[in-house]
N, CA, C, O and CB atoms as a CASP TS submission, in Angstrom:
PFRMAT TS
TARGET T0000
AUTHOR 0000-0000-0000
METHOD Language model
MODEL 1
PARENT N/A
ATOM      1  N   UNK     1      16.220 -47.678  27.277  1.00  0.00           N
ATOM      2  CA  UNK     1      15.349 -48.424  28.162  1.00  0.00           C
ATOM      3  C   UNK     1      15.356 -49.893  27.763  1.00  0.00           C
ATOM      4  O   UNK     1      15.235 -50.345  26.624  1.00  0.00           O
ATOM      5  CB  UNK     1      13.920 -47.855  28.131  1.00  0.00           C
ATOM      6  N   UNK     2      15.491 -50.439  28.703  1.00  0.00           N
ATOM      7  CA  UNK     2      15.256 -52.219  28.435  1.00  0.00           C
ATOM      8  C   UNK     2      14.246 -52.468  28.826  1.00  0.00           C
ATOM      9  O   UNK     2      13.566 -51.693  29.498  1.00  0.00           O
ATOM     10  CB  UNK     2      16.113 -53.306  29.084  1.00  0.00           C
ATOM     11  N   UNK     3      13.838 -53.887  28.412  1.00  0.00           N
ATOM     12  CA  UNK     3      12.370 -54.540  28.584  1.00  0.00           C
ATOM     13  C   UNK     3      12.725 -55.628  29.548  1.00  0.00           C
ATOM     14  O   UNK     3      13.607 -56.486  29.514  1.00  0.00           O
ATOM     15  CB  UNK     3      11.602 -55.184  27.095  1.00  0.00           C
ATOM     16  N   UNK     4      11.558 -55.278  30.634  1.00  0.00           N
ATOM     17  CA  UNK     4      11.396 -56.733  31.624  1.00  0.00           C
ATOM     18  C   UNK     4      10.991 -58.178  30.985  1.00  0.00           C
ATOM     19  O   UNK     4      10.369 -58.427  29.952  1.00  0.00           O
ATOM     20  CB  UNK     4      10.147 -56.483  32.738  1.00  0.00           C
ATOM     21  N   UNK     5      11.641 -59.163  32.099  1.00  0.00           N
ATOM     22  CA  UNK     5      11.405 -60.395  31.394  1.00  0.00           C
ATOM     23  C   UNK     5       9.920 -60.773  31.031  1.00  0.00           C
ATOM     24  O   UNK     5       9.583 -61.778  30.405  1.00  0.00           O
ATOM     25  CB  UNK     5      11.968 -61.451  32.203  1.00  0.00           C
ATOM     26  N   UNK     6       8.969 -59.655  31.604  1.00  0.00           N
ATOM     27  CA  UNK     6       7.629 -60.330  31.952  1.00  0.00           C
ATOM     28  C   UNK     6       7.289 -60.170  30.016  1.00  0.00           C
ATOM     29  O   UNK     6       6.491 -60.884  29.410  1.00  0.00           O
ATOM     30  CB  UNK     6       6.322 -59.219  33.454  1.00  0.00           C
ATOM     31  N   UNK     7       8.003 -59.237  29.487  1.00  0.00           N
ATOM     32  CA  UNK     7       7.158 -58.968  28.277  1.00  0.00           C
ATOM     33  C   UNK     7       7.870 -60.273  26.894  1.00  0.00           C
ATOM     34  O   UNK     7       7.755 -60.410  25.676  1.00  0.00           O
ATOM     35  CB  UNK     7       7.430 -56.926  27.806  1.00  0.00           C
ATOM     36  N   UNK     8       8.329 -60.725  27.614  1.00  0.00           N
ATOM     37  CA  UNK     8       9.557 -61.899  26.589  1.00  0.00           C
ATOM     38  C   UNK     8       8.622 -63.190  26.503  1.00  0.00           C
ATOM     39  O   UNK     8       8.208 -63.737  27.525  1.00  0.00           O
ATOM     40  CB  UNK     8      11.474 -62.487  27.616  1.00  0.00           C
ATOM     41  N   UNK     9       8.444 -63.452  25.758  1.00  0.00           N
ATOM     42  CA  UNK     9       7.521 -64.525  24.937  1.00  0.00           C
ATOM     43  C   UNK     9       8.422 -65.937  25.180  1.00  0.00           C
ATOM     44  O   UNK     9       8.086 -66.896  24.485  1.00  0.00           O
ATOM     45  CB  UNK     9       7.338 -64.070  23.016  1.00  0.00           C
ATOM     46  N   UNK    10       9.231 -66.072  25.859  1.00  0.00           N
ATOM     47  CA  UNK    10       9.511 -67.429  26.225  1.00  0.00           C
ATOM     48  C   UNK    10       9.181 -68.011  27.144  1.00  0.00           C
ATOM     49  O   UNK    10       9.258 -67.527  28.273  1.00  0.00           O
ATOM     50  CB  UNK    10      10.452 -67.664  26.292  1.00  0.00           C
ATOM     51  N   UNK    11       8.585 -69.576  26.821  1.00  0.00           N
ATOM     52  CA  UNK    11       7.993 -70.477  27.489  1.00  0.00           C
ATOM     53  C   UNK    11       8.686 -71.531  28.369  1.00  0.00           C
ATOM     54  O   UNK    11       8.134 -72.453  28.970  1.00  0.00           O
ATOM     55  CB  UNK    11       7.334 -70.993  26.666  1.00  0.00           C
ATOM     56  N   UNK    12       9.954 -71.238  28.339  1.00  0.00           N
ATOM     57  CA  UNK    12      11.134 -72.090  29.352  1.00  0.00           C
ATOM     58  C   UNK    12      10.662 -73.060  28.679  1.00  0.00           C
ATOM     59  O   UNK    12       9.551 -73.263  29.170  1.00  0.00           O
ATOM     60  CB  UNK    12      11.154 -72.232  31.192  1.00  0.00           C
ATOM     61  N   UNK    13      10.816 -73.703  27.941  1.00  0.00           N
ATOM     62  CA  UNK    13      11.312 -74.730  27.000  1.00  0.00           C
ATOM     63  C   UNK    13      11.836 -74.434  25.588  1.00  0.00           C
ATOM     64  O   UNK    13      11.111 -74.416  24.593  1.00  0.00           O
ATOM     65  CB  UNK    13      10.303 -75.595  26.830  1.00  0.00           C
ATOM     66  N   UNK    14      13.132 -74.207  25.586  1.00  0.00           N
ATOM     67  CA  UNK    14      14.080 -73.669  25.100  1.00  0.00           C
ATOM     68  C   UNK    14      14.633 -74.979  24.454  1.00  0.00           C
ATOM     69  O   UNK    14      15.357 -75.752  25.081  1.00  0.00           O
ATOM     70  CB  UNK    14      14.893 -72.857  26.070  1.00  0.00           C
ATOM     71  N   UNK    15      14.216 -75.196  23.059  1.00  0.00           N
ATOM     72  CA  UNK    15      15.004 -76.544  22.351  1.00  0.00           C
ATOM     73  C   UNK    15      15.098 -75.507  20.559  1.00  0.00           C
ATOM     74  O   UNK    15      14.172 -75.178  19.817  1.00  0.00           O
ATOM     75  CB  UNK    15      13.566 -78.654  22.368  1.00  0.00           C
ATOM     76  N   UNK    16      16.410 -75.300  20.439  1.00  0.00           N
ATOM     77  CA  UNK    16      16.844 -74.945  19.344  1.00  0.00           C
ATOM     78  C   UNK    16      16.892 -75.818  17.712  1.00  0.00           C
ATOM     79  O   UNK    16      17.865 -76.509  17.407  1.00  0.00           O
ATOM     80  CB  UNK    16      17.958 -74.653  19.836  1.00  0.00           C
ATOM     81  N   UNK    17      15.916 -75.672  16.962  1.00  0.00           N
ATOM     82  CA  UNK    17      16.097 -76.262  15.939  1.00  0.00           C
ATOM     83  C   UNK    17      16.280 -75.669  14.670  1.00  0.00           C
ATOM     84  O   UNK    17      15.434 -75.148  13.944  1.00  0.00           O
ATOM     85  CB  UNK    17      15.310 -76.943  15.919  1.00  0.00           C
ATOM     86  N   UNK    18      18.194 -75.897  14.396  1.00  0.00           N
ATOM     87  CA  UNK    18      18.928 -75.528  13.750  1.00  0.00           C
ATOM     88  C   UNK    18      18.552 -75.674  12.397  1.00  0.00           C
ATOM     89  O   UNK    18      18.929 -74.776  11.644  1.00  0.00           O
ATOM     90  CB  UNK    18      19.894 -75.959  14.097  1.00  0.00           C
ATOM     91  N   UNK    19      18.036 -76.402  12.019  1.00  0.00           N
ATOM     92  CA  UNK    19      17.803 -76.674  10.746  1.00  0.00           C
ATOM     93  C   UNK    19      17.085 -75.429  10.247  1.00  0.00           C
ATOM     94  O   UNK    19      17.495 -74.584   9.452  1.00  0.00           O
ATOM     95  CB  UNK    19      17.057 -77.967  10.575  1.00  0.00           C
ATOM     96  N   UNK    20      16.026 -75.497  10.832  1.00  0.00           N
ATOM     97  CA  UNK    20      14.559 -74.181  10.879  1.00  0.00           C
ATOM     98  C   UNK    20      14.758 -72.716  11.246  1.00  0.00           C
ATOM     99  O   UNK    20      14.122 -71.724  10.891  1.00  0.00           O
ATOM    100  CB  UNK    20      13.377 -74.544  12.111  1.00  0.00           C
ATOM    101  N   UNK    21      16.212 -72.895  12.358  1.00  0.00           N
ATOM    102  CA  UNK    21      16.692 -71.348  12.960  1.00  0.00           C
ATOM    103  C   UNK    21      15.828 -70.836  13.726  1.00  0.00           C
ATOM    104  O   UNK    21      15.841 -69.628  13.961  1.00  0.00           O
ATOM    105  CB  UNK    21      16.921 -70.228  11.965  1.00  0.00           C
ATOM    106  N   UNK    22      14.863 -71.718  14.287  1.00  0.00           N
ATOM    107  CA  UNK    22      14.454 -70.964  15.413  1.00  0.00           C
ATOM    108  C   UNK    22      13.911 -71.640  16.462  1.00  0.00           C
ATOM    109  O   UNK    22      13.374 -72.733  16.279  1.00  0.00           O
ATOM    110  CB  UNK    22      13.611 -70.065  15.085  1.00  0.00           C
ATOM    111  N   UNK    23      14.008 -70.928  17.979  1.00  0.00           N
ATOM    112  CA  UNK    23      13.279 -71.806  18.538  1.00  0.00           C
ATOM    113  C   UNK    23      11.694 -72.615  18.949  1.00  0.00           C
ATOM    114  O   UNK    23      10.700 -71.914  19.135  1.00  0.00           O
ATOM    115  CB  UNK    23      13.669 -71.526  19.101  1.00  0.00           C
ATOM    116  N   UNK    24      11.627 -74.112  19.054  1.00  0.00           N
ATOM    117  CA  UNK    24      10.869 -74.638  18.978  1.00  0.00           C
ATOM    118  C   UNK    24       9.642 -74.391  19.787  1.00  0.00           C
ATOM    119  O   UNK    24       8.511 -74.820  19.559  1.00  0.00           O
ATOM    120  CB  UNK    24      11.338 -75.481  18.982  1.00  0.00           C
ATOM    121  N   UNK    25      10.216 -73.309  21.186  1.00  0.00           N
ATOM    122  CA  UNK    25       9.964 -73.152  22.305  1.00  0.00           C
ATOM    123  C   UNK    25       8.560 -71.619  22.229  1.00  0.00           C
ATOM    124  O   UNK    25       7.368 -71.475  22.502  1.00  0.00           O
ATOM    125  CB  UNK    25      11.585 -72.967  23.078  1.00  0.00           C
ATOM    126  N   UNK    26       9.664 -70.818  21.706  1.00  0.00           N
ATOM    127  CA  UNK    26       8.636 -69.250  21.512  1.00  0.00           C
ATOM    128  C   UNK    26       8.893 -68.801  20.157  1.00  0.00           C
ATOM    129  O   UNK    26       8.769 -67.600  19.914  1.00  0.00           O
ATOM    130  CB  UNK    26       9.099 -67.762  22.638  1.00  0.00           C
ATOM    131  N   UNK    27       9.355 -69.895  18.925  1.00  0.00           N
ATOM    132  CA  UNK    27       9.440 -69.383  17.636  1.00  0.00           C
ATOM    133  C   UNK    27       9.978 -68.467  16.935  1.00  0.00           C
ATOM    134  O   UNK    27       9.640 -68.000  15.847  1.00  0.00           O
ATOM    135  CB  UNK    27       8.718 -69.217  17.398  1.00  0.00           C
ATOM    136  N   UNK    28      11.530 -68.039  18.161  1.00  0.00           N
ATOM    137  CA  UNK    28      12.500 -66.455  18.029  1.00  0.00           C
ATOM    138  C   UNK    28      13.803 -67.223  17.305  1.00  0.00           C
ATOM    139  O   UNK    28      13.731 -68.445  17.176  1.00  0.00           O
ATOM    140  CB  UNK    28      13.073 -65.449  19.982  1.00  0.00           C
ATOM    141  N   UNK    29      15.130 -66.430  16.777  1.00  0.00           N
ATOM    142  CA  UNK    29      16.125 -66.892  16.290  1.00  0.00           C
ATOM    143  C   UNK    29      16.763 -66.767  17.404  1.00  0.00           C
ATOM    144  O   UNK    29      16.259 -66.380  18.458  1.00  0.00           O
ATOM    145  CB  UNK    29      16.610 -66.395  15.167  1.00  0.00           C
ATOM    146  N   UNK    30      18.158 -67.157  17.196  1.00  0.00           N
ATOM    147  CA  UNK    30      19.291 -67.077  18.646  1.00  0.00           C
ATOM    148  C   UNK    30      19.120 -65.442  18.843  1.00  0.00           C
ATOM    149  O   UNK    30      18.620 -65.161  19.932  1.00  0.00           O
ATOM    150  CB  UNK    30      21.400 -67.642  18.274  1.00  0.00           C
ATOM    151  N   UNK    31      19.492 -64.123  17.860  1.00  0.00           N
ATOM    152  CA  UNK    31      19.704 -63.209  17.713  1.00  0.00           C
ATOM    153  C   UNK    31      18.300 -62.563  18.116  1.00  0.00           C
ATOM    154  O   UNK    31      18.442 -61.340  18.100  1.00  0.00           O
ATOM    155  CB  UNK    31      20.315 -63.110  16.584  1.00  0.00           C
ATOM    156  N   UNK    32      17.228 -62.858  18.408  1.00  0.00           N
ATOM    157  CA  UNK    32      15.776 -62.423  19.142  1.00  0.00           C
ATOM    158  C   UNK    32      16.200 -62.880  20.394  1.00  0.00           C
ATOM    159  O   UNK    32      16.837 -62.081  21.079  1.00  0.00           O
ATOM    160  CB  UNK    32      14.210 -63.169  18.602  1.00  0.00           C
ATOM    161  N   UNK    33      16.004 -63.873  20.788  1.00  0.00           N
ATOM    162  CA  UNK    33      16.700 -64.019  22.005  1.00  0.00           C
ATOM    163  C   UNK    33      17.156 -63.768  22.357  1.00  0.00           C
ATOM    164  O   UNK    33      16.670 -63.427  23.436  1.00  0.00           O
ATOM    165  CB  UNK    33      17.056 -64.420  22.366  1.00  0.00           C
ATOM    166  N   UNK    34      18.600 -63.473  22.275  1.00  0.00           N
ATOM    167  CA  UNK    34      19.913 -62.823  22.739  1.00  0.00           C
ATOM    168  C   UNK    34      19.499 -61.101  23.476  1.00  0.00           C
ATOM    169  O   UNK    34      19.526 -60.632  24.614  1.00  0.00           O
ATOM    170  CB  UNK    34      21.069 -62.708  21.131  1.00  0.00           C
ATOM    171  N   UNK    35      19.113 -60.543  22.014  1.00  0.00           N
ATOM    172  CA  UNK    35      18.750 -58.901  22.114  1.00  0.00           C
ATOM    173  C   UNK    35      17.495 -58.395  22.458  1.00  0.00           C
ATOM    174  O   UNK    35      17.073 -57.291  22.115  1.00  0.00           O
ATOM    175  CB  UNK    35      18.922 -58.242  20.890  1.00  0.00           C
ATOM    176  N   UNK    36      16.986 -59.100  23.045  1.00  0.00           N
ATOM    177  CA  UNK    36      15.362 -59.520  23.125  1.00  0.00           C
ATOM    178  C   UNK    36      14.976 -58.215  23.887  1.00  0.00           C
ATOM    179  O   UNK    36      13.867 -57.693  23.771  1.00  0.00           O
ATOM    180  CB  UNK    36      14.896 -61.168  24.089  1.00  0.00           C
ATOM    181  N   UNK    37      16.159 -57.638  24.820  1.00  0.00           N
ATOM    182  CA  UNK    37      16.100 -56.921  26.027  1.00  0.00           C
ATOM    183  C   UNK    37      16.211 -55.401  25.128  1.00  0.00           C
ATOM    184  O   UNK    37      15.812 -54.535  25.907  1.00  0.00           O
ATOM    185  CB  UNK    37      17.452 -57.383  27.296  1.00  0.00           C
ATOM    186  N   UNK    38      16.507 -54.912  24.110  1.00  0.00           N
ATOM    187  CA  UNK    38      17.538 -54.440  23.369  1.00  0.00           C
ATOM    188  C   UNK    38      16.369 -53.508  22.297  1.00  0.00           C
ATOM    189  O   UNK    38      16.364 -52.283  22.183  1.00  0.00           O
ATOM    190  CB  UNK    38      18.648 -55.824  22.647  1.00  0.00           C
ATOM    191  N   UNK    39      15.500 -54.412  21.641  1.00  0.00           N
ATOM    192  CA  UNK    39      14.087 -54.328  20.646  1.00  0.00           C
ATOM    193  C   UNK    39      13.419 -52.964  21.321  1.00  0.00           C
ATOM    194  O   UNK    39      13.314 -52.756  22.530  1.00  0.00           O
ATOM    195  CB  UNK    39      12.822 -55.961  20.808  1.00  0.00           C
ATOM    196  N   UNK    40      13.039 -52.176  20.357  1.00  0.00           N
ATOM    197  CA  UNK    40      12.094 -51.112  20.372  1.00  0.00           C
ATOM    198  C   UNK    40      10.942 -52.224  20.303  1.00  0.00           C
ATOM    199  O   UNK    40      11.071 -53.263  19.657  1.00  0.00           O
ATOM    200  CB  UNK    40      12.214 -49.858  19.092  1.00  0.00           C
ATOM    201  N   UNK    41       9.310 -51.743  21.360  1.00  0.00           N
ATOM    202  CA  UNK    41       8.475 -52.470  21.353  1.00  0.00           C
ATOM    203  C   UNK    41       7.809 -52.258  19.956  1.00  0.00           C
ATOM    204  O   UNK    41       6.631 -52.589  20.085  1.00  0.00           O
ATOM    205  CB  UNK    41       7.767 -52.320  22.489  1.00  0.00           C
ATOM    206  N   UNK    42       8.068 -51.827  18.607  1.00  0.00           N
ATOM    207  CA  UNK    42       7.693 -51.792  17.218  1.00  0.00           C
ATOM    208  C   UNK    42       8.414 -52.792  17.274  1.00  0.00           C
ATOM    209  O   UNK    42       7.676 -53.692  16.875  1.00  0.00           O
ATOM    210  CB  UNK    42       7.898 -50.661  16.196  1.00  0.00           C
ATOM    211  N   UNK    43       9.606 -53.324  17.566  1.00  0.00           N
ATOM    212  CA  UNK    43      10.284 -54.427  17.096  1.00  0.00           C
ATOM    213  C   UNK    43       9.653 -55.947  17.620  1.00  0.00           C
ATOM    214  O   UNK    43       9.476 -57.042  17.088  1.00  0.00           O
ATOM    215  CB  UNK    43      11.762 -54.197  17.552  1.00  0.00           C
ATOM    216  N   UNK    44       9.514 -55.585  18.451  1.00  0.00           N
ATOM    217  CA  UNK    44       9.250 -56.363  19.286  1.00  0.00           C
ATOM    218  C   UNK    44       7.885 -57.082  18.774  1.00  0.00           C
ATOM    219  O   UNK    44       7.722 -58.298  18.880  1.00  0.00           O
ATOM    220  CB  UNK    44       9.256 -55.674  20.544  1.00  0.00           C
ATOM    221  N   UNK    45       7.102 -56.368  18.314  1.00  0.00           N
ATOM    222  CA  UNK    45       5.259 -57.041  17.723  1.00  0.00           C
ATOM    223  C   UNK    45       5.890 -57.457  16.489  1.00  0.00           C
ATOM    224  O   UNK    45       5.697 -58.636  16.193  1.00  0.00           O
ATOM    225  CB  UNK    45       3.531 -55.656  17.360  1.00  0.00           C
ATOM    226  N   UNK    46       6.714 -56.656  15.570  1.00  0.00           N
ATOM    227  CA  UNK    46       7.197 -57.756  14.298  1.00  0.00           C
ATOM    228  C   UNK    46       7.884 -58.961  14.953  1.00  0.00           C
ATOM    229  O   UNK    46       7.603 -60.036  14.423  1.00  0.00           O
ATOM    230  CB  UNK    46       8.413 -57.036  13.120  1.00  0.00           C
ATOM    231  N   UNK    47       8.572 -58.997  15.804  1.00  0.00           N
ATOM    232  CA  UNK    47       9.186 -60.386  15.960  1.00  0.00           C
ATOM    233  C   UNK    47       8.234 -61.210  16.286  1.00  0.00           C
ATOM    234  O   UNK    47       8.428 -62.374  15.935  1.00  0.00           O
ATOM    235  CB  UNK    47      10.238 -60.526  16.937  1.00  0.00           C
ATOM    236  N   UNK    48       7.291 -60.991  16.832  1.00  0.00           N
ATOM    237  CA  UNK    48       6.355 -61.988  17.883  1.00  0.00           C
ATOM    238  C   UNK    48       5.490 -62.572  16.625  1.00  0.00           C
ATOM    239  O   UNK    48       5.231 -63.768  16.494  1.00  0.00           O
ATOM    240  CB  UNK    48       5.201 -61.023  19.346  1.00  0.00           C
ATOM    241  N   UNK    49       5.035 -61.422  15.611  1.00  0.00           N
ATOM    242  CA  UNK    49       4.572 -62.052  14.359  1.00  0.00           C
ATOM    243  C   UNK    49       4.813 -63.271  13.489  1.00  0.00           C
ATOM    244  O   UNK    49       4.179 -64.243  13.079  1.00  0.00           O
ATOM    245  CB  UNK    49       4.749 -61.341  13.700  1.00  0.00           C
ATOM    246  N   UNK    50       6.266 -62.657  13.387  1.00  0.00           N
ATOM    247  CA  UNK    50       7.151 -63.839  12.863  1.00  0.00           C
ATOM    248  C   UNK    50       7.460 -64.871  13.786  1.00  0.00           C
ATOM    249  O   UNK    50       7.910 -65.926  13.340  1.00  0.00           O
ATOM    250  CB  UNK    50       8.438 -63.383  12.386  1.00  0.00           C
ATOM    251  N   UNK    51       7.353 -64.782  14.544  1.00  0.00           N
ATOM    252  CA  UNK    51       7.405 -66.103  15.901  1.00  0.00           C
ATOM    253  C   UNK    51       6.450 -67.112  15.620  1.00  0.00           C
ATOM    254  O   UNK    51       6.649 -68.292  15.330  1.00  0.00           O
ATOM    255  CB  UNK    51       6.938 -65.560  17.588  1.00  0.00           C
ATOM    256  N   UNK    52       5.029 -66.278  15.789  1.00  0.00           N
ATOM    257  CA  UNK    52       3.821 -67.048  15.619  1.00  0.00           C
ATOM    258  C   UNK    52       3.516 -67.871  14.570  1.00  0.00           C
ATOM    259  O   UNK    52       2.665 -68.760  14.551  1.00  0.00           O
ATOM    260  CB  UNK    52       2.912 -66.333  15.647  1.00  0.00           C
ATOM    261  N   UNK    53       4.846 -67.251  13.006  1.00  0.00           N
ATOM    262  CA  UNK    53       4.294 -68.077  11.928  1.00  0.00           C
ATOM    263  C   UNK    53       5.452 -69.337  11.698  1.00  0.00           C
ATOM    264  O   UNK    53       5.239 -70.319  10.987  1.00  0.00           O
ATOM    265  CB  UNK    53       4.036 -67.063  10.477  1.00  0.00           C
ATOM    266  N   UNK    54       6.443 -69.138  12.295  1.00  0.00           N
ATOM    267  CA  UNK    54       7.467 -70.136  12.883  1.00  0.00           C
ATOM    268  C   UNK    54       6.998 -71.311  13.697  1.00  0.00           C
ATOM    269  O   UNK    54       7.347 -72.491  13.656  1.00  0.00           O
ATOM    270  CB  UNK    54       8.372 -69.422  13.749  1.00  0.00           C
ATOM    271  N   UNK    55       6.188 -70.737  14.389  1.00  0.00           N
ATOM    272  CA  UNK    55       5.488 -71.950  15.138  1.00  0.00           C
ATOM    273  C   UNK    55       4.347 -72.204  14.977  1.00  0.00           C
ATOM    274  O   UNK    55       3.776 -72.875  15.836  1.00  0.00           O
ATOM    275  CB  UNK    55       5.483 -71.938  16.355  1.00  0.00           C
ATOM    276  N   UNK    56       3.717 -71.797  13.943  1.00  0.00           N
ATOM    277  CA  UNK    56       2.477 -72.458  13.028  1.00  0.00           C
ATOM    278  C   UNK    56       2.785 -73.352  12.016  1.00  0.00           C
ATOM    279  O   UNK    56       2.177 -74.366  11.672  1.00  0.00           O
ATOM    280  CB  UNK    56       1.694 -71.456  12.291  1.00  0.00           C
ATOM    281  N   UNK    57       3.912 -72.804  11.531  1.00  0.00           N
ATOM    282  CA  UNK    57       4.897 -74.097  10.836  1.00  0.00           C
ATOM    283  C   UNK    57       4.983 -75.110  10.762  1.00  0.00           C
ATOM    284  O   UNK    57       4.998 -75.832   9.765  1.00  0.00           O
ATOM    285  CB  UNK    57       5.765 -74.292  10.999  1.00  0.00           C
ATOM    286  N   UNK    58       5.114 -75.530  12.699  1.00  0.00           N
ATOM    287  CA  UNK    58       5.422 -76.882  13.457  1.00  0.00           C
ATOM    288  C   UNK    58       4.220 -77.741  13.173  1.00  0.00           C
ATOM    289  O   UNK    58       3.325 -77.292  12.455  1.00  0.00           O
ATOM    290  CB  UNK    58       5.643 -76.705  15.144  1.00  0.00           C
ATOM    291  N   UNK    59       4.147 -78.859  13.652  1.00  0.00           N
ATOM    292  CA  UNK    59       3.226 -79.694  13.984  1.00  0.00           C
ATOM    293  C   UNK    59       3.049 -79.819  15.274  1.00  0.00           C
ATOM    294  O   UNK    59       3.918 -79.867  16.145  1.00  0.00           O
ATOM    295  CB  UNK    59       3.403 -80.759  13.495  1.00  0.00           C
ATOM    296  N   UNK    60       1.301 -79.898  15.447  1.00  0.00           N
ATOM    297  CA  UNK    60       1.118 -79.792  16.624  1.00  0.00           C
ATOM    298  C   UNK    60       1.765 -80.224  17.943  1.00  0.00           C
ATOM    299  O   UNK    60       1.813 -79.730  19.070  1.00  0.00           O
ATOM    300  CB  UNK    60       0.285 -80.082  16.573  1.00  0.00           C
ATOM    301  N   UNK    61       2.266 -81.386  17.348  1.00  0.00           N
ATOM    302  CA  UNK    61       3.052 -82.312  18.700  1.00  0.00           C
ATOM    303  C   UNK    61       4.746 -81.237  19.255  1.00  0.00           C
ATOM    304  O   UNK    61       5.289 -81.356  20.354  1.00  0.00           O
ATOM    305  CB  UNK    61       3.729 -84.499  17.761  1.00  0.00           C
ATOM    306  N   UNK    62       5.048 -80.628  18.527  1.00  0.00           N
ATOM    307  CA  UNK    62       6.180 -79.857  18.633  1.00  0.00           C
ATOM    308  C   UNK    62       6.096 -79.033  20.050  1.00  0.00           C
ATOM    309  O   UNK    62       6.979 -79.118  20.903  1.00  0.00           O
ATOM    310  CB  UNK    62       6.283 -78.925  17.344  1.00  0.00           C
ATOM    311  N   UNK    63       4.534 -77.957  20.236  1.00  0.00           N
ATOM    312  CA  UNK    63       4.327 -77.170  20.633  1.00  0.00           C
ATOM    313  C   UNK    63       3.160 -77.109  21.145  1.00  0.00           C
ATOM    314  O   UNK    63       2.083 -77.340  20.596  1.00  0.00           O
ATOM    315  CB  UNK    63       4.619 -76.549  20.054  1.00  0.00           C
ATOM    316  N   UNK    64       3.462 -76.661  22.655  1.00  0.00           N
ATOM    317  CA  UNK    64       2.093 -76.402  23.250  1.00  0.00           C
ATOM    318  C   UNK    64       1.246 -75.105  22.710  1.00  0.00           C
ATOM    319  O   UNK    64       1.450 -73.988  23.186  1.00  0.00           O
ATOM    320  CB  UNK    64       2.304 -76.232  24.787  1.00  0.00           C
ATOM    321  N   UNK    65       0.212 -75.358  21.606  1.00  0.00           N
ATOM    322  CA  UNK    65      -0.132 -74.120  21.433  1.00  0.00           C
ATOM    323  C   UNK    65      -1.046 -73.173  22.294  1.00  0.00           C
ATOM    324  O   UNK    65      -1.425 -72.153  21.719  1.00  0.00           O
ATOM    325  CB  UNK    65      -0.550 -74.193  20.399  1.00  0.00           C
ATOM    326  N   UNK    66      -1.546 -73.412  23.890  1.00  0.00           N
ATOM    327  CA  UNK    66      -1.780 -72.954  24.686  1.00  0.00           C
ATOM    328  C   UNK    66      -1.278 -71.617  25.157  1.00  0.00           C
ATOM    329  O   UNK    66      -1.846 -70.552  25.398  1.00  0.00           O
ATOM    330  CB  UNK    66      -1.690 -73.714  25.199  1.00  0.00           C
ATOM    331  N   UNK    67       0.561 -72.212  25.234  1.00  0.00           N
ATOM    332  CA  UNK    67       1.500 -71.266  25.823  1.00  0.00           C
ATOM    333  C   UNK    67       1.777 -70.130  24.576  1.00  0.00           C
ATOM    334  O   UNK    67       2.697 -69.388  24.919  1.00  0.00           O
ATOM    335  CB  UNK    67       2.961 -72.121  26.364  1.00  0.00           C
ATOM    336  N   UNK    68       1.258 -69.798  23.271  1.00  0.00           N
ATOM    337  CA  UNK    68       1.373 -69.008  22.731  1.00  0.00           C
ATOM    338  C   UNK    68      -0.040 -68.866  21.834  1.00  0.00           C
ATOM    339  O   UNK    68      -0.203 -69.071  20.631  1.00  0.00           O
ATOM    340  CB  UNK    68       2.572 -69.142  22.249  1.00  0.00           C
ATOM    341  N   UNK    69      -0.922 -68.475  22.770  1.00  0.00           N
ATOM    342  CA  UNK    69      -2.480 -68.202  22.565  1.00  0.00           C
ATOM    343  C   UNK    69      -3.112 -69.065  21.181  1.00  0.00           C
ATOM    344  O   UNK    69      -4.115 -68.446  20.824  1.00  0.00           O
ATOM    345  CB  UNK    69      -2.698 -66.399  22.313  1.00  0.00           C
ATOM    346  N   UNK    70      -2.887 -70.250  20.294  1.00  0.00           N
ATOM    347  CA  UNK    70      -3.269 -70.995  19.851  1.00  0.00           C
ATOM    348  C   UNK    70      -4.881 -71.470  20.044  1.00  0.00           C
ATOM    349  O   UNK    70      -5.478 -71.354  21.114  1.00  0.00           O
ATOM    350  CB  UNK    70      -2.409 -71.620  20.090  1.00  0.00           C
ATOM    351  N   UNK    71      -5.321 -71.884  19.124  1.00  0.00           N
ATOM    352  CA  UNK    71      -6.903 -72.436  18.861  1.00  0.00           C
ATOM    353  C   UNK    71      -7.195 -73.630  20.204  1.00  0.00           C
ATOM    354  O   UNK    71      -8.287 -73.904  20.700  1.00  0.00           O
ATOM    355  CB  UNK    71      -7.029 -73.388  16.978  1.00  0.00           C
ATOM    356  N   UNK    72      -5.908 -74.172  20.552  1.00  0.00           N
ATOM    357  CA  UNK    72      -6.104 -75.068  22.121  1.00  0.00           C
ATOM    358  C   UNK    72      -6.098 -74.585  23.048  1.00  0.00           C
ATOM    359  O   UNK    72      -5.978 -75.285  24.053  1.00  0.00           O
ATOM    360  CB  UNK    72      -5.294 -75.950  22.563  1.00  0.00           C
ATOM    361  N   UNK    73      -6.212 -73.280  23.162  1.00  0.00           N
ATOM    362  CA  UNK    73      -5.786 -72.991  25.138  1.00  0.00           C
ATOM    363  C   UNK    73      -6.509 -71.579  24.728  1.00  0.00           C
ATOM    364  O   UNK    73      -7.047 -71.197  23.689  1.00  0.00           O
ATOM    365  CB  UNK    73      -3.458 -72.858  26.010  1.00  0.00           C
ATOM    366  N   UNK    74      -6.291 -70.996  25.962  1.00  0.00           N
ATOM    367  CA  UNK    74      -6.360 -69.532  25.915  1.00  0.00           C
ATOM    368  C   UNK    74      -5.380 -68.498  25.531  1.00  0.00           C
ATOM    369  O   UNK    74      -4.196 -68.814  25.418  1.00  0.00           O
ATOM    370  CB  UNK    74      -6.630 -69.217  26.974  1.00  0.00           C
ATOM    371  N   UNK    75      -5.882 -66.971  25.266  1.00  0.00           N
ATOM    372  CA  UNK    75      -4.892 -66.375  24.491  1.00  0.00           C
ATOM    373  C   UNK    75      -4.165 -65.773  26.489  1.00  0.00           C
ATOM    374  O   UNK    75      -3.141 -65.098  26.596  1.00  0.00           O
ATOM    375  CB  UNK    75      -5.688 -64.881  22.875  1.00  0.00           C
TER
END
């Protein structure tokens, strides 16, 4: 079974930062992305975990923390 796009944690702003390995956008590696469709939904809540601390990482200006339920917006 594959997963619809609705359950994919990307925010269409898709800017890859190589240095860090992940994106700036929803806080996944190329290889989350790629197989995104692919993830048992157990996989799927560890990645989003590790997403969230990828992009807690950032500085605020990086990331809308709205679009990934952050202390500024809604969840």
């Amino acid at each position: 079974m594959t997963a619809s796009r609705a359950d994919s944690p990307c925010v269409d702003l898709c800017i890859y930062d190589y240095d860090r390995d992940f994106c700036t956008g929803c806080g996944r590696t190329l290889d989350e992305v790629s197989y995104w469709n692919y993830f048992t939904p157990q996989e799927k809540q560890q990645i989003l975990k590790e997403s969230k601390k990828n992009l807690d990482s950032l500085s605020d200006s990086c990331y809308n923390h709205s679009t990934q339920g952050g202390s500024d917006g809604p969840d």
